[in-house]
C-alpha positions in Angstrom: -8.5 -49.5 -36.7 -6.5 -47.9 -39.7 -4.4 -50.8 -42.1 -1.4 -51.3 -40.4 0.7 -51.8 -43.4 0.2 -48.5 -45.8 3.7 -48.1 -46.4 5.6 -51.6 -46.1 8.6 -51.0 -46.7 8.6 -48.2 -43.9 7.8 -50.8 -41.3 9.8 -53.1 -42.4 12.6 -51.3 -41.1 10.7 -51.1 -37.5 11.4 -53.1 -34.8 8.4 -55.6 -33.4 8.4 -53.4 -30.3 7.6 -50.2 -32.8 4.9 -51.8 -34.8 3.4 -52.9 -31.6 3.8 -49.3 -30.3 2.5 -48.0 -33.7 -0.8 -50.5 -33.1 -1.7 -48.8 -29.9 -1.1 -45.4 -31.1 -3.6 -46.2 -33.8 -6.1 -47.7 -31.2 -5.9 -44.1 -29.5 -6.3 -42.4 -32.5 -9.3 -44.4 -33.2 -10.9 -44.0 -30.0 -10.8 -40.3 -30.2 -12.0 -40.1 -33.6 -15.3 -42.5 -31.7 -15.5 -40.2 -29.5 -16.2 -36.9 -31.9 -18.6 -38.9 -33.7 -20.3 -39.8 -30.6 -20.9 -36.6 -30.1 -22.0 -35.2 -33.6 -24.8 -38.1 -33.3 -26.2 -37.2 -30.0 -29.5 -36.2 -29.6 -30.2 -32.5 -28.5 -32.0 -33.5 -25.9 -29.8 -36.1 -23.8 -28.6 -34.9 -21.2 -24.9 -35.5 -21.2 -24.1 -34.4 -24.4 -21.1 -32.0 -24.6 -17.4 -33.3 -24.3 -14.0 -32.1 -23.1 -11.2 -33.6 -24.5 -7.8 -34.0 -22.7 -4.5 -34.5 -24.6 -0.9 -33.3 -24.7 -0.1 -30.7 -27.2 1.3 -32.0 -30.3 -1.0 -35.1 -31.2 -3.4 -32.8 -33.6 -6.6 -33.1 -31.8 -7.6 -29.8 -33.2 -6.8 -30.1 -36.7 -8.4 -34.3 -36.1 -11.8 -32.5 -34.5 -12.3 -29.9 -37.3 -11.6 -32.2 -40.2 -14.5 -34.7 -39.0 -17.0 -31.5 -38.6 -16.1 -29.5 -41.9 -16.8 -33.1 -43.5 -20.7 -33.7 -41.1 -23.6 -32.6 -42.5 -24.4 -31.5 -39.1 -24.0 -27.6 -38.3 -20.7 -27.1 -36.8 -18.9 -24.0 -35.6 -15.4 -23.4 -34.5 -15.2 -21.0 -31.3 -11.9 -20.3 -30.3 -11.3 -20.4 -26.4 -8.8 -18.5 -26.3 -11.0 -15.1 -25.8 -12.9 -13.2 -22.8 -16.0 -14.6 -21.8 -18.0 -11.5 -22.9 -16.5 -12.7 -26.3 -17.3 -15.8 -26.1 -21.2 -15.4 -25.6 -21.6 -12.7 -28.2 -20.3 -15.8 -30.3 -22.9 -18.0 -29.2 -25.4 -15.4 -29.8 -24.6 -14.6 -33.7 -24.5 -19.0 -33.9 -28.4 -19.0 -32.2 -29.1 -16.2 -34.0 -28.2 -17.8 -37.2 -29.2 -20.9 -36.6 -32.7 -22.2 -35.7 -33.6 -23.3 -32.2 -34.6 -26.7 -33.1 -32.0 -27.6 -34.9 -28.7 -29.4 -33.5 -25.4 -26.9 -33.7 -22.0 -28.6 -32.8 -19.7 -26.0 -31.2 -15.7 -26.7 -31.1 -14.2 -24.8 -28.3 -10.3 -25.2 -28.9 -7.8 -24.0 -26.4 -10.1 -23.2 -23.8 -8.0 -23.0 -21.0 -9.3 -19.3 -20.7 -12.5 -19.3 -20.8 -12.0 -21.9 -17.2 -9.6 -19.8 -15.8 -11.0 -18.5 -12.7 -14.2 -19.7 -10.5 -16.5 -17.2 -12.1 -15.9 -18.3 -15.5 -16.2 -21.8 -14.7 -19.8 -20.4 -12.9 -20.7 -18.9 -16.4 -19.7 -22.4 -18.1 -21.7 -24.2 -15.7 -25.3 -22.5 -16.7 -24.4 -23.9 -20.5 -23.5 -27.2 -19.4 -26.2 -27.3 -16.9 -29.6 -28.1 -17.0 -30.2 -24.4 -17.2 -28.3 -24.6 -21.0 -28.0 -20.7 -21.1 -25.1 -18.6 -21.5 -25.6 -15.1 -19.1 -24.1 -11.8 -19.3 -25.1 -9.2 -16.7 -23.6 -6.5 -18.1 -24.5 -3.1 -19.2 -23.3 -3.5 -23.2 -23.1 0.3 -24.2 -19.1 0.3 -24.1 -19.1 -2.8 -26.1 -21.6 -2.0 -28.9 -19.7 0.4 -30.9 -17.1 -2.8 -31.4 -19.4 -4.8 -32.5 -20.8 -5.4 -36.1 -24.3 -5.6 -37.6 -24.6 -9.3 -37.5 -23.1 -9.5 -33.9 -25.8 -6.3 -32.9 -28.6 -8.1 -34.3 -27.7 -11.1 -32.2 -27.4 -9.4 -29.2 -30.7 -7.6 -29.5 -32.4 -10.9 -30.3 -31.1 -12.3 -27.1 -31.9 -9.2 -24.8 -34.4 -8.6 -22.6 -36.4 -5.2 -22.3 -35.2 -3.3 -19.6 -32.6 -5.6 -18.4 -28.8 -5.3 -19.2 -26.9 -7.7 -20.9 -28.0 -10.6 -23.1 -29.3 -14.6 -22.5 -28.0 -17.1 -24.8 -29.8 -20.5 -24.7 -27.8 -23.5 -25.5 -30.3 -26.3 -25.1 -29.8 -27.1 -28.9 -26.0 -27.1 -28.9 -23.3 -29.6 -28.1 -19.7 -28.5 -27.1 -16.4 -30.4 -27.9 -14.0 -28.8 -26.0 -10.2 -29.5 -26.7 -7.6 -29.2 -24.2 -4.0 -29.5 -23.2 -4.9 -29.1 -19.5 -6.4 -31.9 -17.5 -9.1 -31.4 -15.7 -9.4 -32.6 -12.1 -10.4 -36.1 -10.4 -12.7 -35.8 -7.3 -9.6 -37.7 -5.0 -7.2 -34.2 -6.5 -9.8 -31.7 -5.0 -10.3 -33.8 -1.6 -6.0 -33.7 -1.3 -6.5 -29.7 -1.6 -9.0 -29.6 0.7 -7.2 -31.4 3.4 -4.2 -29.2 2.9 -5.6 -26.1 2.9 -4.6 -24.9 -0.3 -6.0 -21.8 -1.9 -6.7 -23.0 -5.0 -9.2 -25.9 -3.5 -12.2 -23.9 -4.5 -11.1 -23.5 -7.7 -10.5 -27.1 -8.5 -13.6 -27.7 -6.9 -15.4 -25.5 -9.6 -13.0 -27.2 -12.3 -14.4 -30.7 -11.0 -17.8 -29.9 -11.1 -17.4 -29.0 -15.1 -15.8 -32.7 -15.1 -19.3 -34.0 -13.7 -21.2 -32.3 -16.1 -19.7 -33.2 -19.6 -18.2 -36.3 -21.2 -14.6 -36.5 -20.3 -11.7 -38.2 -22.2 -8.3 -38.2 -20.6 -5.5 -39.3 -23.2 -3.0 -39.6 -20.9 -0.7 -41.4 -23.4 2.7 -44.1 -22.4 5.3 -42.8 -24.1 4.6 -46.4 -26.5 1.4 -44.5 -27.3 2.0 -41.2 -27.8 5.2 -42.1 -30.2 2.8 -45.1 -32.0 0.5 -42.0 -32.4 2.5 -39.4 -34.1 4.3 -42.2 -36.2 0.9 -43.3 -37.7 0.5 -39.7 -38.8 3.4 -39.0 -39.9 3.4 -42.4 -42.1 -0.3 -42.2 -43.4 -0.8 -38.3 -43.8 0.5 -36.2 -46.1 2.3 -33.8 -44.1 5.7 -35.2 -45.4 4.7 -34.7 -49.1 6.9 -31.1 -49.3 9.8 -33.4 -48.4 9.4 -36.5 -50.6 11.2 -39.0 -48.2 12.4 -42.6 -48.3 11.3 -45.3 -46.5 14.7 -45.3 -45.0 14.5 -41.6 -44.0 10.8 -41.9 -41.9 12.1 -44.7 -40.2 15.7 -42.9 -39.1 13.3 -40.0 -37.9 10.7 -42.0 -35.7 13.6 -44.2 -34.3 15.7 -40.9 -33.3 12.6 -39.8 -32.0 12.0 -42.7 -30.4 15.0 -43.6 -28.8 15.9 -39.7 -27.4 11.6 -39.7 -26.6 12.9 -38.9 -23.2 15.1 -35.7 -24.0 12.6 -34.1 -26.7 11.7 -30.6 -25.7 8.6 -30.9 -27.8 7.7 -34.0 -28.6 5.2 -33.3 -31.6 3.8 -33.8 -35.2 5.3 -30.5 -36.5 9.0 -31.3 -34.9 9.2 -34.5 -37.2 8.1 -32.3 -40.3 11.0 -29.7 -38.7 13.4 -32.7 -38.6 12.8 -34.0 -42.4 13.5 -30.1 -43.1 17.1 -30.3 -41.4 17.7 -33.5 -42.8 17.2 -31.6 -46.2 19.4 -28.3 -45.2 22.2 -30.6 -43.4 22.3 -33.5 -45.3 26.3 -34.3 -43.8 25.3 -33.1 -40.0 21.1 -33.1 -39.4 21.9 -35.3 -36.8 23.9 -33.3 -34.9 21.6 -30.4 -35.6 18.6 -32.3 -34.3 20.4 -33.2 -30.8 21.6 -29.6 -30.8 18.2 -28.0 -31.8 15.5 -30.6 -30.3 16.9 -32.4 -27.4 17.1 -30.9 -23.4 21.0 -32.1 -23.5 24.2 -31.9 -25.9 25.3 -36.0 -26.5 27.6 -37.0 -27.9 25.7 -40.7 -28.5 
């Protein structure tokens, strides 16, 4: 766990319900930071070795996961998830193409809501994830190739077959950390769809079966750990540098935060920085400002 006490004077203004509140933020943090270099360490032949990690927006997973990689020796890529599957394996294939086959390659898939968005690209994620560890595309390429540049050609070609269309990727040397704001399913959530007929049963069913396959981490946070946890950053990063604030001032931010937690439309990192900005621009009124501009409700507290 991180020193509790980096700025005393900052929690000496906290309450003892805060500081403990700030302690199990930092045990969160911690555990996901475990977690990443659990799975920078893992051997490229275990069989579970890929994770999908579960959080609310806000808490800095992304910018946390790609820190730890730029600074590992290890070879690590950034793939964003945010693009077609078609996209997504020609990035695999320029990454095994650059890379070679015995060595280990971390891939960090952030946002990848989309590439899991429907049953057949939760099939495709399966076969990397799987004992098969091979990305497929069936496709004839020729309306793809002219968008496509030399490195990305070359990759392709190396991964295709004579006579066959599209292009195999093998991922048996590659680990995945995916990063999410989207949860995905326990086994009892796809039996409850199942026994009401919903439509989207199969789905989830496909969803649950990526669960079974990977290292999952839910942080599902209490509102004690998710405020702990964006206090700790804010106190012990250096995201408030631009703003050069008091003791005083960080604490009157993470209390408002704190006590209106329940009204926040986003409850965030980058809406505390927002806040030390008004408190800057309205230096008579930046509380009024923040329960106009931040909360769900006009108060009058």
């Amino acid at each position: 766990m991180y020193e509790l006490l980096t700025e005393p004077n900052v929690y000496d203004l906290m309450s003892q319900k805060q500081l403990q509140a700030i302690e199990q933020g930092q045990i969160q943090n911690e555990r996901m930071r475990l977690l990443i270099d659990k799975a920078t360490q893992s051997s490229i032949d275990r069989k579970y070795k890929d994770y999908y990690i579960y959080a609310p927006p806000g808490l800095g997973k992304t910018f946390m996961v790609q820190e730890y990689l730029s600074n590992s020796e290890i070879n690590c890529y950034p793939v964003s998830g945010n693009i077609s599957m078609y996209a997504f394996g020609v990035s695999l294939a320029v990454v095994g193409y650059m890379t070679p086959s015995d060595k280990k390659i971390v891939i960090h898939v952030d946002d990848c809501e989309t590439l899991f968005e429907n049953s057949n690209n939760v099939n495709v994620m399966k076969k990397i994830l799987d004992t098969d560890r091979v990305f497929v595309y069936e496709k004839s390429l020729q309306s793809q190739r002219s968008s496509l540049n030399d490195i990305q050609k070359d990759a392709i070609d190396f991964f295709s077959e004579p006579g066959k269309m599209g292009f195999k990727v093998p991922t048996n040397n590659m680990t995945f950390i995916f990063t999410s704001n989207k949860r995905l399913p326990y086994d009892n959530e796809v039996e409850m769809a199942r026994a009401k007929g919903r439509s989207k049963a199969n789905y989830l069913a496909h969803l649950n079966a990526i669960r079974s396959r990977v290292h999952v981490a839910d942080f599902e946070l209490t509102k004690n750990e998710f405020w702990g946890w964006i206090s700790s950053v804010v106190i012990e990063s250096d995201c408030l540098n631009d703003y050069e604030p008091t003791p005083e001032e960080i604490c009157e931010v993470l209390d408002f935060l704190y006590h209106h937690w329940g009204h926040f439309k986003e409850k965030n990192i980058r809406t505390v920085e927002k806040m030390f900005s008004v408190m800057r621009d309205f230096p008579e009124s930046y509380e009024r400002v923040w329960k106009m501009d931040y909360l769900k409700y006009l108060t009058n507290e």
